[in-house]
C-alpha positions in Angstrom: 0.3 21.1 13.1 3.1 18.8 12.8 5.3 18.0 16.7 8.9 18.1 15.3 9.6 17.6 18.6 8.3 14.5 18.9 9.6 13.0 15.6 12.1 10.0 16.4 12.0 8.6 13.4 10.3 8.8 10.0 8.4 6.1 7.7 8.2 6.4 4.4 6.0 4.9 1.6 7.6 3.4 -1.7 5.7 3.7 -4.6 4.2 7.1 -5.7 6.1 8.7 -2.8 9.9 7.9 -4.4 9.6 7.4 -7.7 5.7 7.2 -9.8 4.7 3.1 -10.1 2.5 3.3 -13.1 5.6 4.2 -15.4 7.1 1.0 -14.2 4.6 -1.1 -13.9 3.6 -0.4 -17.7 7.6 -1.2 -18.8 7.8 -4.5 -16.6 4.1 -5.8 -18.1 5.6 -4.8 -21.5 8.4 -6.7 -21.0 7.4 -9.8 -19.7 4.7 -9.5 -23.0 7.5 -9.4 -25.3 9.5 -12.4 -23.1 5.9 -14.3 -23.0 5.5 -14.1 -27.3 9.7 -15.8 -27.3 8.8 -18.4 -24.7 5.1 -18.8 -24.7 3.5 -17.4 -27.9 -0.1 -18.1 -27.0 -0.2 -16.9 -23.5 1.6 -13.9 -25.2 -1.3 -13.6 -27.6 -3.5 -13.8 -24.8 -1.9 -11.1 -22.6 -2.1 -8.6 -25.8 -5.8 -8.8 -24.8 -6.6 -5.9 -21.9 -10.1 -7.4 -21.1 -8.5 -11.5 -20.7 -6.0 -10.2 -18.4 -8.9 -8.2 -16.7 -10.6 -10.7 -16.2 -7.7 -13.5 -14.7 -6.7 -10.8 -12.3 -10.6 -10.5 -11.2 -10.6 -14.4 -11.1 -7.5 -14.6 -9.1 -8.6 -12.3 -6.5 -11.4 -13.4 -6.4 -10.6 -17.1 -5.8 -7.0 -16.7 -3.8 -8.5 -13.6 -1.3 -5.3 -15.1 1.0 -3.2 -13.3 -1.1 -4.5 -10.1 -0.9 -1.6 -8.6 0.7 1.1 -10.6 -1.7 1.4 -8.4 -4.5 4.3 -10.9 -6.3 2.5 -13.9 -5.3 -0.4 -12.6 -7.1 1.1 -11.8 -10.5 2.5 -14.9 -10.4 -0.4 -17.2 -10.0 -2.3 -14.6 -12.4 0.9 -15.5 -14.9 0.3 -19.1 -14.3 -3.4 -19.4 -15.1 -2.8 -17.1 -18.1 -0.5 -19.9 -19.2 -2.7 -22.7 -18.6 -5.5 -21.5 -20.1 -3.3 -20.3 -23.0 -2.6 -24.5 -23.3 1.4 -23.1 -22.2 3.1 -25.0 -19.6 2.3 -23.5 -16.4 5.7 -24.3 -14.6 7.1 -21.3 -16.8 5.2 -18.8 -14.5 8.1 -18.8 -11.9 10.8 -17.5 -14.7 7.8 -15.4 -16.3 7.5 -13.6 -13.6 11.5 -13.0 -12.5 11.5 -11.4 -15.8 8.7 -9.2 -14.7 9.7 -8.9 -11.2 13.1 -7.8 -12.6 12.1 -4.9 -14.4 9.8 -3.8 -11.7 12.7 -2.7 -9.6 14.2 -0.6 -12.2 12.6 2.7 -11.1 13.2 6.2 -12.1 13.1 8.2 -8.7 11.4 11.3 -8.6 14.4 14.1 -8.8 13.9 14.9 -4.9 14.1 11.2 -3.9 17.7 10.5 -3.3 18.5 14.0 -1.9 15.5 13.7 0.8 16.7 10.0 1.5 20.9 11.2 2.6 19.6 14.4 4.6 16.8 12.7 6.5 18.9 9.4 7.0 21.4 11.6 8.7 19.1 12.6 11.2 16.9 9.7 11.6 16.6 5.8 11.0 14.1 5.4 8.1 11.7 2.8 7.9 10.1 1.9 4.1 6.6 0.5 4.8 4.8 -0.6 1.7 1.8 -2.3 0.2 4.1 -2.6 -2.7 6.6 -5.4 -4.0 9.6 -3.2 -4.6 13.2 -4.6 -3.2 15.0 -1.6 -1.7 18.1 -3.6 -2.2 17.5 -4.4 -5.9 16.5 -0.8 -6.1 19.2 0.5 -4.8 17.9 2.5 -1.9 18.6 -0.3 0.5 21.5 1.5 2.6 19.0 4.3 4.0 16.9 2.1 5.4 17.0 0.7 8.6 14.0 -1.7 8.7 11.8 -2.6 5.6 8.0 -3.3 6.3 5.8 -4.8 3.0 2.3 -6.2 3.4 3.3 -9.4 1.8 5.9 -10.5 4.0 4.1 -9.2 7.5 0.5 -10.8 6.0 -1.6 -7.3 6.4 -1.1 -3.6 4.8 -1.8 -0.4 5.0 -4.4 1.2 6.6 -4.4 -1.5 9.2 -2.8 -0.3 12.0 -0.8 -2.9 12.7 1.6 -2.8 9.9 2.6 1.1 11.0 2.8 -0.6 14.6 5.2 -3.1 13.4 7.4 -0.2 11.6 7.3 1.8 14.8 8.4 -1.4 16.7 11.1 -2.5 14.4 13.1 1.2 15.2 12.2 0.4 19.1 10.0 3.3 19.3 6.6 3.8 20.1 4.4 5.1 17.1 3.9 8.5 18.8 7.6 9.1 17.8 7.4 8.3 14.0 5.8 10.8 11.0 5.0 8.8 8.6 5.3 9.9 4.9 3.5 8.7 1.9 1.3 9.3 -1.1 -1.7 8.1 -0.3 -4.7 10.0 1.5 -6.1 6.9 3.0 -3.9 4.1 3.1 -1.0 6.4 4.2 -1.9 9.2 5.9 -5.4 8.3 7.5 -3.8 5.0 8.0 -1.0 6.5 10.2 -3.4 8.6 11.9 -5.2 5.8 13.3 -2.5 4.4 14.3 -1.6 6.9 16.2 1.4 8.2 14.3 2.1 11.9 13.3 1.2 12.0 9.1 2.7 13.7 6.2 0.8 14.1 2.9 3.0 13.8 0.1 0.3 15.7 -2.4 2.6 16.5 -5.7 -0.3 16.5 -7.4 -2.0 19.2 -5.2 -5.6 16.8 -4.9 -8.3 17.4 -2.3 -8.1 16.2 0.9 -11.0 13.6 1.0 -11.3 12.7 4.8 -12.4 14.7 8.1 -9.4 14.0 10.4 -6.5 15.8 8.4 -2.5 15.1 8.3 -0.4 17.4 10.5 1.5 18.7 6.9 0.5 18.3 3.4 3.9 18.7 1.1 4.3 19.1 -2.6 7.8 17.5 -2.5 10.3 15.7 -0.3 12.2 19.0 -0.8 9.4 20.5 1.9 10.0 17.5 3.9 13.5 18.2 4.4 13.2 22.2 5.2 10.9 21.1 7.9 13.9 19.8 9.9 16.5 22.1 9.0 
């Protein structure tokens, strides 16, 4: 059962928890498709194929495992082989992906998103920690924040316990005194668990639980978040 007592603070996951990624994911790759057959015609040939992209983003992991937790560093080198190997100029990755990058912050929050973020921001400072690459400022959600915590800029993500350490530590708190909120089963909530944080389960798509230790609340919305602290 969830301490409300004990919450100080609360950290919250990005993507799939404020607004669903794939939706924008799919737009940005589609528009940095459409910039690549203006700029770069053959790499945009090549990115029409599903399996040639498959297959540079396999290569890229597989031969840059440093960035791992770099999200944007990884597109971009994935852009810049696609263009070499396309016989493009490579030094067009950097604008290829600002295009992409661009359109990756232009989410569509789940309807519950903003409401959640100005009552829970009124009662506590908000951390974002995220495995993600989304700019809360580009985003627009920047003011509810108080700290920001992404695996590419603090070098590990979620489930290691140090990145919910570092959002406990950023709010001067231990992470006893945080709930931590996200989408996730394992990365988030089983992540925050072993980290010794109190876990919320956003489930709004009512899955199974799929691990033994269990969160202190499972919620079908960031509406039930909010009525917990009413």
């Amino acid at each position: 059962m969830l301490d409300i007592t004990r919450v100080r603070a609360i950290s919250l996951d990005l993507d799939d928890t404020l607004w669903p990624i794939w939706p924008t994911i799919e737009r940005a790759e589609q528009v940095l498709h459409d910039w690549m057959l203006e700029y770069a015609p053959m790499a945009g040939a090549l990115f029409s194929s599903p399996s040639a992209l498959r297959e540079i983003r396999d290569q890229m992991a597989t031969t840059r495992p440093d960035l791992k937790s770099d999200l944007s560093a990884l597109r971009r080198e994935s852009i810049r082989l696609a263009l070499y190997r396309a016989g493009e100029n490579p030094l067009l990755a950097e604008q290829a992906f600002e295009v992409f990058f661009a359109e990756r912050q232009r989410v569509t929050l789940f309807a519950d998103a903003q409401p959640a973020l100005e009552f829970l921001s009124a009662r506590f400072p908000l951390v974002s920690v995220s495995n993600g690459n989304a700019d809360l400022q580009r985003v627009g959600l920047g003011s509810y924040f108080r700290a920001m915590i992404c695996a590419r800029e603090f070098g590990v993500g979620k489930p290691d316990p140090r990145i919910f350490h570092a959002a406990a530590g950023a709010l001067d708190l231990q992470p006893g005194d945080v709930l931590h909120v996200g989408d996730d089963a394992t990365l988030d909530a089983l992540g925050a668990l072993n980290a010794g944080m109190q876990a919320a389960w956003m489930n709004r798509a009512d899955h199974l639980w799929p691990h033994e230790m269990e969160p202190q609340v499972t919620l079908a919305s960031l509406d039930e978040l909010c009525e917990l602290f009413r």
